[in-house]
N, CA, C and O atoms as a GROMACS GRO file, in nm:
protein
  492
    1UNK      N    1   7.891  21.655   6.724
    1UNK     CA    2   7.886  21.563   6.833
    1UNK      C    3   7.932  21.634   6.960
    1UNK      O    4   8.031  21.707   6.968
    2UNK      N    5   7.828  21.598   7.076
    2UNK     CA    6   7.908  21.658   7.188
    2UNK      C    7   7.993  21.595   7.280
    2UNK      O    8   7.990  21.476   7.313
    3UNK      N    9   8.097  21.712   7.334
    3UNK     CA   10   8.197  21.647   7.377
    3UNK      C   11   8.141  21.636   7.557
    3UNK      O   12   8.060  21.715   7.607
    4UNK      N   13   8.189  21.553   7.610
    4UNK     CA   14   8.165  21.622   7.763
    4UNK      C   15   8.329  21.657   7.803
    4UNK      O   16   8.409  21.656   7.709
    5UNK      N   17   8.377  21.685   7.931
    5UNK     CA   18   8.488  21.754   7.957
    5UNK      C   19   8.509  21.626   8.049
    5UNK      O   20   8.414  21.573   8.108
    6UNK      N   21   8.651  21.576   8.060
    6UNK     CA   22   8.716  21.419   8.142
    6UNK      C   23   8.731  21.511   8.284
    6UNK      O   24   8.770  21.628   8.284
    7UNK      N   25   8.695  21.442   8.394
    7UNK     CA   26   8.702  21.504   8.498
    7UNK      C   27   8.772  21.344   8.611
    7UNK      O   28   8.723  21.231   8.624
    8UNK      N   29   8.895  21.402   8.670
    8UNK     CA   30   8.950  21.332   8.716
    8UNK      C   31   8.874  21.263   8.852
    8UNK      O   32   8.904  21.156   8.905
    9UNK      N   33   8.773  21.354   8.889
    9UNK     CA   34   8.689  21.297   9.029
    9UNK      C   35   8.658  21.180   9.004
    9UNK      O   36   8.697  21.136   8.896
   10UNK      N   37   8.581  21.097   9.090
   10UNK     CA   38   8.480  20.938   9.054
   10UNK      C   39   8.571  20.863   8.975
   10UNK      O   40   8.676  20.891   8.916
   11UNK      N   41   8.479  20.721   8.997
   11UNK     CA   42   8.569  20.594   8.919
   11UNK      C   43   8.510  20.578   8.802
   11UNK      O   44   8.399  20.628   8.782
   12UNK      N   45   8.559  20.522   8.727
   12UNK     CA   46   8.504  20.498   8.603
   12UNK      C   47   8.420  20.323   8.626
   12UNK      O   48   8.450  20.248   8.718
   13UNK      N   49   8.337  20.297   8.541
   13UNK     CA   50   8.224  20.176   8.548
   13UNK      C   51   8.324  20.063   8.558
   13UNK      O   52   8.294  19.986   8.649
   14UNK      N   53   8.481  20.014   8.463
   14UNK     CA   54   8.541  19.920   8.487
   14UNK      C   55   8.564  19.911   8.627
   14UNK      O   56   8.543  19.802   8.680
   15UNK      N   57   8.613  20.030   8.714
   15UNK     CA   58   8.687  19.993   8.829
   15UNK      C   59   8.544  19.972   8.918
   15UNK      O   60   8.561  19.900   9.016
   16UNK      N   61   8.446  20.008   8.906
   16UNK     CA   62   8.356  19.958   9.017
   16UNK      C   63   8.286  19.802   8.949
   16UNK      O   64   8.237  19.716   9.021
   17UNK      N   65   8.292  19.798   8.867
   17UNK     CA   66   8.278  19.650   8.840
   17UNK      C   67   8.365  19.580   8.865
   17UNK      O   68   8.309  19.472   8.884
   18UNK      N   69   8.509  19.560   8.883
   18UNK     CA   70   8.627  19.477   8.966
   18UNK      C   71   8.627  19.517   9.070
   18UNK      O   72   8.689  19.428   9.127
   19UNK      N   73   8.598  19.602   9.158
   19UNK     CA   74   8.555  19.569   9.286
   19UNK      C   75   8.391  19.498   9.333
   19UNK      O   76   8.374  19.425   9.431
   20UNK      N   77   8.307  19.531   9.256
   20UNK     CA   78   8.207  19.431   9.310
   20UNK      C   79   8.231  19.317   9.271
   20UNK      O   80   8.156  19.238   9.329
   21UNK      N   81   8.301  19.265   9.197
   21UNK     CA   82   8.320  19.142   9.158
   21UNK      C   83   8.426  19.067   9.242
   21UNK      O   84   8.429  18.944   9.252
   22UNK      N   85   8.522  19.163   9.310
   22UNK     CA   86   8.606  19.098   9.462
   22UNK      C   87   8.546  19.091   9.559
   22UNK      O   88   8.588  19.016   9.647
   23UNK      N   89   8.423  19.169   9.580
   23UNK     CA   90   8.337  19.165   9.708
   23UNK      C   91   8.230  19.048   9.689
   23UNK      O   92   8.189  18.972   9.776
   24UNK      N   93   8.196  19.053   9.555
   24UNK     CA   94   8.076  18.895   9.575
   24UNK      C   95   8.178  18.815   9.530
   24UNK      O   96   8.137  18.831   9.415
   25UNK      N   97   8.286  18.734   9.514
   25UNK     CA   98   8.404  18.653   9.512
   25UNK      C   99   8.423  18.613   9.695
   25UNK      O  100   8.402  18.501   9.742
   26UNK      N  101   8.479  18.768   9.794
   26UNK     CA  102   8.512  18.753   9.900
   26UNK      C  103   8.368  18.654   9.996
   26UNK      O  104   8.388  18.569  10.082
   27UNK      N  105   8.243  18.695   9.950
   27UNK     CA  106   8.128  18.663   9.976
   27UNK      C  107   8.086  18.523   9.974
   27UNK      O  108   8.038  18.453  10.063
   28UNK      N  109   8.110  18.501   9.872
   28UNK     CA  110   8.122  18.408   9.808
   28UNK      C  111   8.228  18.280   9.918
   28UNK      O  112   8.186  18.215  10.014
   29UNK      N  113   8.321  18.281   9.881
   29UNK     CA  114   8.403  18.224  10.021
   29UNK      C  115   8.400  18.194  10.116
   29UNK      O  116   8.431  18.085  10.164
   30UNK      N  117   8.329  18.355  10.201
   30UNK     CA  118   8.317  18.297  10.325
   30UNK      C  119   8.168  18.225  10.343
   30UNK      O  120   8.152  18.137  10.427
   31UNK      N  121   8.076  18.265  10.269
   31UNK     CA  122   7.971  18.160  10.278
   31UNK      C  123   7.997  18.031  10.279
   31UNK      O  124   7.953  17.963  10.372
   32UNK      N  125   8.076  17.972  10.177
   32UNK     CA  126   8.149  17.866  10.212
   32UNK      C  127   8.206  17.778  10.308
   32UNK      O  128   8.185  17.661  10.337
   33UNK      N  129   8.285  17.865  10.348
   33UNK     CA  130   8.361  17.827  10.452
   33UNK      C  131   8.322  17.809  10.619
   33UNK      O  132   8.398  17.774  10.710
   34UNK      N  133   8.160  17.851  10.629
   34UNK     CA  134   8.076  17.878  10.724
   34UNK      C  135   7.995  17.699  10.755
   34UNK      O  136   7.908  17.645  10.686
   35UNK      N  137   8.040  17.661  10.842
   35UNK     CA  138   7.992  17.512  10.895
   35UNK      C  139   7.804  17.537  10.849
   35UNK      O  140   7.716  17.621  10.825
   36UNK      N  141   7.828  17.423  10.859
   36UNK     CA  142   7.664  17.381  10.790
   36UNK      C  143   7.552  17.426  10.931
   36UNK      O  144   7.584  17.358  11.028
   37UNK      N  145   7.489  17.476  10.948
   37UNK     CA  146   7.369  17.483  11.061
   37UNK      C  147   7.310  17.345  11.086
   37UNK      O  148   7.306  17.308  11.203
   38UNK      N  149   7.256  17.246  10.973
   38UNK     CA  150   7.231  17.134  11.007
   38UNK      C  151   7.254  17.077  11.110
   38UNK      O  152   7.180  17.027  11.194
   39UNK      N  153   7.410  17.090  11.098
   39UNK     CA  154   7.467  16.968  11.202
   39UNK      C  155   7.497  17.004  11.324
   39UNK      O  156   7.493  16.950  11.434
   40UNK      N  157   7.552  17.185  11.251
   40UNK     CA  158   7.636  17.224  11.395
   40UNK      C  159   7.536  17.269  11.515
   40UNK      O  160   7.554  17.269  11.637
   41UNK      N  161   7.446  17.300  11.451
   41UNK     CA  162   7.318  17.343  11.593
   41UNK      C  163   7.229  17.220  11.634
   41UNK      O  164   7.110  17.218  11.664
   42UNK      N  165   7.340  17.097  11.628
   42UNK     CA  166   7.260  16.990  11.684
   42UNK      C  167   7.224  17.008  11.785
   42UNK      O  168   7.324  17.049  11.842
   43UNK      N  169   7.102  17.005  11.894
   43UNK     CA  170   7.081  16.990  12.031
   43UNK      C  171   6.986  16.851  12.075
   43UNK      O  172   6.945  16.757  12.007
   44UNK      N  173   6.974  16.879  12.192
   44UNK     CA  174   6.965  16.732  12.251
   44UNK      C  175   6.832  16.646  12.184
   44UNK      O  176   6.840  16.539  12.125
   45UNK      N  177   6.726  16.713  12.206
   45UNK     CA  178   6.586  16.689  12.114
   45UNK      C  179   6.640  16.601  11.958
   45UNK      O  180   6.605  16.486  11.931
   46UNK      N  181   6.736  16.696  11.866
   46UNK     CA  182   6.722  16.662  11.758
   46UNK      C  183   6.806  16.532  11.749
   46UNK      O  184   6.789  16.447  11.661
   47UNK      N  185   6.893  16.524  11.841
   47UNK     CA  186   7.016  16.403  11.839
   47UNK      C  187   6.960  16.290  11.897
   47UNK      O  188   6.996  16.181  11.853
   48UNK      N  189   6.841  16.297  12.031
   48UNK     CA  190   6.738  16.227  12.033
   48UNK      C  191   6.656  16.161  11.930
   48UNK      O  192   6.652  16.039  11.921
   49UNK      N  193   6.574  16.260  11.831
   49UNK     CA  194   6.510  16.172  11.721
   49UNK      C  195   6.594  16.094  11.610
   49UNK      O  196   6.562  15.986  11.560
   50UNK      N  197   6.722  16.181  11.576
   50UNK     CA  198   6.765  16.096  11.487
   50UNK      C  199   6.862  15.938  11.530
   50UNK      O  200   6.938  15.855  11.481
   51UNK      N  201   6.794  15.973  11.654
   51UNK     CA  202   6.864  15.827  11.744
   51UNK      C  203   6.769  15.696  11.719
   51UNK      O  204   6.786  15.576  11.693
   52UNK      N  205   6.664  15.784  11.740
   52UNK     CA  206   6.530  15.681  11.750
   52UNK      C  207   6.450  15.658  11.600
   52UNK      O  208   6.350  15.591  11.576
   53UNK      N  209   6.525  15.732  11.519
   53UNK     CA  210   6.492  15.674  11.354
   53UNK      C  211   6.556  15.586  11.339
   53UNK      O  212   6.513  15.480  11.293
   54UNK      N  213   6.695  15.607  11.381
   54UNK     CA  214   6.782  15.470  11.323
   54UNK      C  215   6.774  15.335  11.381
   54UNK      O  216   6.814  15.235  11.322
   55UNK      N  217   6.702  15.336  11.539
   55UNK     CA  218   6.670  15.246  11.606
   55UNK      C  219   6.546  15.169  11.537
   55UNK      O  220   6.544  15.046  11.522
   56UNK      N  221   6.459  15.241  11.504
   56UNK     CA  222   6.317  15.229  11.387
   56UNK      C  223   6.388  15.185  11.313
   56UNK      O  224   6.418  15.069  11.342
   57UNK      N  225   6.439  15.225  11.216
   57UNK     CA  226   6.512  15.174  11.108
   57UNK      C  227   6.581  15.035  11.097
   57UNK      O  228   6.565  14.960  11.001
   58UNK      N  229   6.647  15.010  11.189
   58UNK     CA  230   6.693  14.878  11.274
   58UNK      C  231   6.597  14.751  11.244
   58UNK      O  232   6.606  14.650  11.176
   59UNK      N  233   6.491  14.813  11.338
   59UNK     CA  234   6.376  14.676  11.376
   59UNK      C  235   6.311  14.705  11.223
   59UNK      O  236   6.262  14.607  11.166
   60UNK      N  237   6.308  14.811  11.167
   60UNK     CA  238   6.172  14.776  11.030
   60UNK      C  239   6.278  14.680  10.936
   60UNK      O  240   6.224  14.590  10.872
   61UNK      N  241   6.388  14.690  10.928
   61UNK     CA  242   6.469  14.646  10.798
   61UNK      C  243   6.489  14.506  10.842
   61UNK      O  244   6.491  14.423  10.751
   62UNK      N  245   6.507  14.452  10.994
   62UNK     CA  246   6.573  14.330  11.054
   62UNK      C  247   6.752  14.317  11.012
   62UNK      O  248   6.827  14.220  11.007
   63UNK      N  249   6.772  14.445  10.990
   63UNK     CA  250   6.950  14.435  10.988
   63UNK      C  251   7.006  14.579  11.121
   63UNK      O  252   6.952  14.675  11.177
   64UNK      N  253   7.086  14.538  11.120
   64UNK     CA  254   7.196  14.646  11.177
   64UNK      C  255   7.225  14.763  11.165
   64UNK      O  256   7.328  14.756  11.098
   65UNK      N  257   7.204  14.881  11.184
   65UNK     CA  258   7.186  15.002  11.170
   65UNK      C  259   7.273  15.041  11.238
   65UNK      O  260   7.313  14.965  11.326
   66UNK      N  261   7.352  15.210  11.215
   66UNK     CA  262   7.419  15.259  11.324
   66UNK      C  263   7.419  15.434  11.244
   66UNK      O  264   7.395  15.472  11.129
   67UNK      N  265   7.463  15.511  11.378
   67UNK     CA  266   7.478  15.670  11.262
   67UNK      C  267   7.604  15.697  11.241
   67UNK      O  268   7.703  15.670  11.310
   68UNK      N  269   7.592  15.762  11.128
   68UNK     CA  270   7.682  15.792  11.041
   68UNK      C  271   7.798  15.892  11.132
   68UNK      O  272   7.774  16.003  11.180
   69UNK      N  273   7.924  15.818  11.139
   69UNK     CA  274   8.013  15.876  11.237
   69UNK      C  275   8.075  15.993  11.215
   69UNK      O  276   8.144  16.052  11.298
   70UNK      N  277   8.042  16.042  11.055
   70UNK     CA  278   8.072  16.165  10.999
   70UNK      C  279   8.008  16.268  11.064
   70UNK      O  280   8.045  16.379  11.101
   71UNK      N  281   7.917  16.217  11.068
   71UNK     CA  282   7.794  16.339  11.111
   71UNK      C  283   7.839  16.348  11.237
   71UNK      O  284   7.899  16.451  11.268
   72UNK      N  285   7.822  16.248  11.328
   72UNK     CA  286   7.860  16.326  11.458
   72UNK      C  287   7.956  16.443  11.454
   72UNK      O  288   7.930  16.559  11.489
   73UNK      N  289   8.094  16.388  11.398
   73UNK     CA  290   8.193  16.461  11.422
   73UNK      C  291   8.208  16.591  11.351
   73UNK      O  292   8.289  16.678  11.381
   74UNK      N  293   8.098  16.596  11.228
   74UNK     CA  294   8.066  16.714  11.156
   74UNK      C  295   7.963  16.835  11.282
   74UNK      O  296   7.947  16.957  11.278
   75UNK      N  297   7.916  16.738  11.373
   75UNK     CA  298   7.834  16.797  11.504
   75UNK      C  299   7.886  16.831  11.680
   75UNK      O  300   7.838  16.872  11.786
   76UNK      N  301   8.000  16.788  11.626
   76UNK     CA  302   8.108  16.810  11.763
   76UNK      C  303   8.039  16.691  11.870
   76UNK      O  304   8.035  16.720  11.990
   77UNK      N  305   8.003  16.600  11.839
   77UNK     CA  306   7.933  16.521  11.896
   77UNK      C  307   8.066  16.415  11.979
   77UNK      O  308   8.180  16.430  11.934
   78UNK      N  309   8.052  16.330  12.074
   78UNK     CA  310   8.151  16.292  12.118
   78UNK      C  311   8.032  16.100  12.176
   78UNK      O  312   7.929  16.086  12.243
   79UNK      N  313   8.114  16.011  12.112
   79UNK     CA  314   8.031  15.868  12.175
   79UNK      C  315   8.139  15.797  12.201
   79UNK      O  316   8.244  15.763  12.146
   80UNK      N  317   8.061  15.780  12.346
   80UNK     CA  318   8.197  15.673  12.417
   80UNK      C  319   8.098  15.569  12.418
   80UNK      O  320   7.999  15.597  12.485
   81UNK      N  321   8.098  15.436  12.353
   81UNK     CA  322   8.085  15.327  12.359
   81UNK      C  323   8.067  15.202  12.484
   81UNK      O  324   8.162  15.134  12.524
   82UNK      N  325   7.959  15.192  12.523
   82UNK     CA  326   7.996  15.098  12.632
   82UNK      C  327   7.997  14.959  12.635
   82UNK      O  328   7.996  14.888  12.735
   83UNK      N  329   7.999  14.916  12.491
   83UNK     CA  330   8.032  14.774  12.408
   83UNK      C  331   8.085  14.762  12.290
   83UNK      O  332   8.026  14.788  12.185
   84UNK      N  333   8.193  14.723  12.300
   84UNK     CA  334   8.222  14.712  12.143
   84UNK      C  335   8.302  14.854  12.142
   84UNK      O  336   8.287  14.947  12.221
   85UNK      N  337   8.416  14.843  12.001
   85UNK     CA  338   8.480  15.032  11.983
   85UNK      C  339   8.418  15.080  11.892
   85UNK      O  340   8.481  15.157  11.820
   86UNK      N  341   8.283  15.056  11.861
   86UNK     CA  342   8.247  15.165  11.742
   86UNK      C  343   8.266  15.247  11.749
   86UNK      O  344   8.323  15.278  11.854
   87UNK      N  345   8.247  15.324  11.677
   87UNK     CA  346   8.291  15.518  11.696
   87UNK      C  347   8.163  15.586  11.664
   87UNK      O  348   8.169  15.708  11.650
   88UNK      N  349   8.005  15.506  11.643
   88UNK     CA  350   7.937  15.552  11.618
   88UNK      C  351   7.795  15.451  11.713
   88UNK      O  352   7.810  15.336  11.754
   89UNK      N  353   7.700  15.514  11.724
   89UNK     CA  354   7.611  15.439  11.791
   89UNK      C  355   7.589  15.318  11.697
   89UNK      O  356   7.607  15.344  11.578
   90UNK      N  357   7.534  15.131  11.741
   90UNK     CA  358   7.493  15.066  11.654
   90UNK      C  359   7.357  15.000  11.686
   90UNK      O  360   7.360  14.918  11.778
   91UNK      N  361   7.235  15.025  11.623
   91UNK     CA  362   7.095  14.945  11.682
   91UNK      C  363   7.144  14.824  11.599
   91UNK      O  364   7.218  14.806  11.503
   92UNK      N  365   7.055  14.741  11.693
   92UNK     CA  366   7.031  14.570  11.606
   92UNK      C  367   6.851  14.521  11.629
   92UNK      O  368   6.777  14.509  11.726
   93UNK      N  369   6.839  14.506  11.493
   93UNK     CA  370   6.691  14.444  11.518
   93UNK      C  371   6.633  14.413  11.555
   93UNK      O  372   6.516  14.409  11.517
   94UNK      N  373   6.691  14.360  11.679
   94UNK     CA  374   6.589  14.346  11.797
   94UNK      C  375   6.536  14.466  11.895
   94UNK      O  376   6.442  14.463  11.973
   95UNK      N  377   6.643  14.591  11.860
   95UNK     CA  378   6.629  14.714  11.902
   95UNK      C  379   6.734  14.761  12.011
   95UNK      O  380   6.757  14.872  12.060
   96UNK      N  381   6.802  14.609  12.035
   96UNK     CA  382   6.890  14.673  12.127
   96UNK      C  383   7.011  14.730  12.082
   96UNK      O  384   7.021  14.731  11.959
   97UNK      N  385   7.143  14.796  12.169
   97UNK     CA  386   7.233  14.859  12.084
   97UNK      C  387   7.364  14.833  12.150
   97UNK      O  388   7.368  14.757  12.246
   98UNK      N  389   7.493  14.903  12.096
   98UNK     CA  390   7.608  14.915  12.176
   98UNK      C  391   7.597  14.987  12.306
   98UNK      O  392   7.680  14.966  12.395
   99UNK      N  393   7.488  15.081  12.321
   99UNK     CA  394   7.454  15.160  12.413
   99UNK      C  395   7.619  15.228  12.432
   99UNK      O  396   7.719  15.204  12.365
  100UNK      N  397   7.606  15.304  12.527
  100UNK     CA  398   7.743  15.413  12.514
  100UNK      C  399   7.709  15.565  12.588
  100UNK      O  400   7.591  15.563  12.624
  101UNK      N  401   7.755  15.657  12.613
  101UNK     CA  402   7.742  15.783  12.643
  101UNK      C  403   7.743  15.859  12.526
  101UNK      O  404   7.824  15.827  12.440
  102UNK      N  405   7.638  15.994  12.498
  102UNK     CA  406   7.719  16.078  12.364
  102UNK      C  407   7.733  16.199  12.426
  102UNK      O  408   7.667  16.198  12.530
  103UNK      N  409   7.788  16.300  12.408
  103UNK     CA  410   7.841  16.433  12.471
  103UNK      C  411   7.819  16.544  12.338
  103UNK      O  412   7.887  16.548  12.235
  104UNK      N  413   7.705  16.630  12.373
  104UNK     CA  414   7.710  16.718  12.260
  104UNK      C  415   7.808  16.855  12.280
  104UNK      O  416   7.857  16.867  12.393
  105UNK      N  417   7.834  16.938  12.200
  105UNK     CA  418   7.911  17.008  12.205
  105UNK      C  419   7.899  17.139  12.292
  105UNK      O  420   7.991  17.217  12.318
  106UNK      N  421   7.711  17.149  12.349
  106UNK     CA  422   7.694  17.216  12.421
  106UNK      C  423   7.686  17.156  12.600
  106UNK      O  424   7.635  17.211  12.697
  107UNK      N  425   7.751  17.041  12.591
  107UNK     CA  426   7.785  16.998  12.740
  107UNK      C  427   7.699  16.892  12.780
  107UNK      O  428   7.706  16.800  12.862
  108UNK      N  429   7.605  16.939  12.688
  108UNK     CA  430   7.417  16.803  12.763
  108UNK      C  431   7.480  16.690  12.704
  108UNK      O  432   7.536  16.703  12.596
  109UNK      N  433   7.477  16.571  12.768
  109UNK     CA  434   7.487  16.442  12.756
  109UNK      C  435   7.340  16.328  12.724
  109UNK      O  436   7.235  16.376  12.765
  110UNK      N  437   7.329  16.209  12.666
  110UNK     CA  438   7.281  16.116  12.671
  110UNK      C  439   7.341  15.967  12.654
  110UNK      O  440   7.426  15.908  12.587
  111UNK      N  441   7.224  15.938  12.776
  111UNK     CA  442   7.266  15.765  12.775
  111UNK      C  443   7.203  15.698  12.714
  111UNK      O  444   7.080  15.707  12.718
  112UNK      N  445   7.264  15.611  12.640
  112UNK     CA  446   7.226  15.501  12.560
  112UNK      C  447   7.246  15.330  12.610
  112UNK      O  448   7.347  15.260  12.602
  113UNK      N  449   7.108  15.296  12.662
  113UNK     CA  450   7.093  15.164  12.740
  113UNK      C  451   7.166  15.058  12.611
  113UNK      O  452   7.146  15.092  12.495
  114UNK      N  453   7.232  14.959  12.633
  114UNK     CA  454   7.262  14.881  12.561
  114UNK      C  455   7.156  14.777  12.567
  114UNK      O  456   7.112  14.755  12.454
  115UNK      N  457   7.129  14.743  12.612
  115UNK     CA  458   6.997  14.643  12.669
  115UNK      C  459   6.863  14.652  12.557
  115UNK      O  460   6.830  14.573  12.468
  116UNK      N  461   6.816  14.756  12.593
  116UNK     CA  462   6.729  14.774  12.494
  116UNK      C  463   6.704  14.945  12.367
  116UNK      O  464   6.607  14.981  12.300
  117UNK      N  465   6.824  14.997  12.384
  117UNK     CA  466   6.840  15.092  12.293
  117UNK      C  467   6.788  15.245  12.360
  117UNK      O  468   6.810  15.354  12.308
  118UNK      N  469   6.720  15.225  12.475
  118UNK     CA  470   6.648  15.314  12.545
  118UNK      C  471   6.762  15.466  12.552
  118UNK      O  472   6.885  15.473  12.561
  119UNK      N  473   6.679  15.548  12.546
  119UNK     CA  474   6.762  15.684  12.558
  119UNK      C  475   6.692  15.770  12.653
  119UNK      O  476   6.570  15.777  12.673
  120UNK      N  477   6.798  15.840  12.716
  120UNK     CA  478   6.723  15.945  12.835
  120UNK      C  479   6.861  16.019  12.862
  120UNK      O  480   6.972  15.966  12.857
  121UNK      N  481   6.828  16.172  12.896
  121UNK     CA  482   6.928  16.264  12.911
  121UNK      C  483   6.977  16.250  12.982
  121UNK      O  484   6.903  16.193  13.061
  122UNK      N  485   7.074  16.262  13.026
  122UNK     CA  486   7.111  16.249  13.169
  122UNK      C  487   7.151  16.404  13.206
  122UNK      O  488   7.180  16.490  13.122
  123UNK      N  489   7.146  16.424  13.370
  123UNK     CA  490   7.152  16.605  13.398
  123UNK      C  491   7.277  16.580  13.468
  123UNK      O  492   7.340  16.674  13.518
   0.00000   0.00000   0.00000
């Protein structure tokens, strides 16, 4: 049988397998820990439509609708209310709403008519 000769240079296969296994672990983590793109690259367009689904949503069902106040705040989103303290926008079946200001995290604002649910950016 042949021998080979132990040579102190290089790692042996255990030690590079416990380190790749701390590096896709470390990897692992911070992927994790990395905010969702969904929410966080909300911009004005998209915070627009999902305004005007839930307003849709509103009049097709004939109940009360509003968005989910998680999400905003998962979106750095900011709604000041100009009826009522919701903490989240609310349509009503007839289409109209609490109306309110929302403030996205990149500074652009929209108004929300209470009257009739109407939305438009404001500059």
């Amino acid at each position: 049988m042949p021998t080979y000769p132990q040579s102190p240079d290089g790692f042996t296969l255990v030690e590079l397998l416990v380190v790749m296994s701390i590096m896709a672990l470390g990897a692992v983590l911070l992927v994790a820990a990395m905010p969702s793109r969904s929410m966080k690259g909300l911009d004005e367009a998209q915070l627009m439509q999902m305004l005007a689904d839930v307003r849709a949503a509103a009049i097709a069902s004939g109940e009360q609708t509003h968005l989910d106040s998680d999400e905003l705040a998962a979106a750095s989103v900011k709604f000041r209310p100009a009826i009522g303290g919701a903490d989240s926008p609310v349509f009503y079946p007839d289409g109209s709403s609490n109306g309110g200001t929302i403030e996205l995290a990149s500074g652009q604002t929209i108004e929300l008519r209470w009257i009739d649910g109407a939305m438009h950016a404001a500059r």
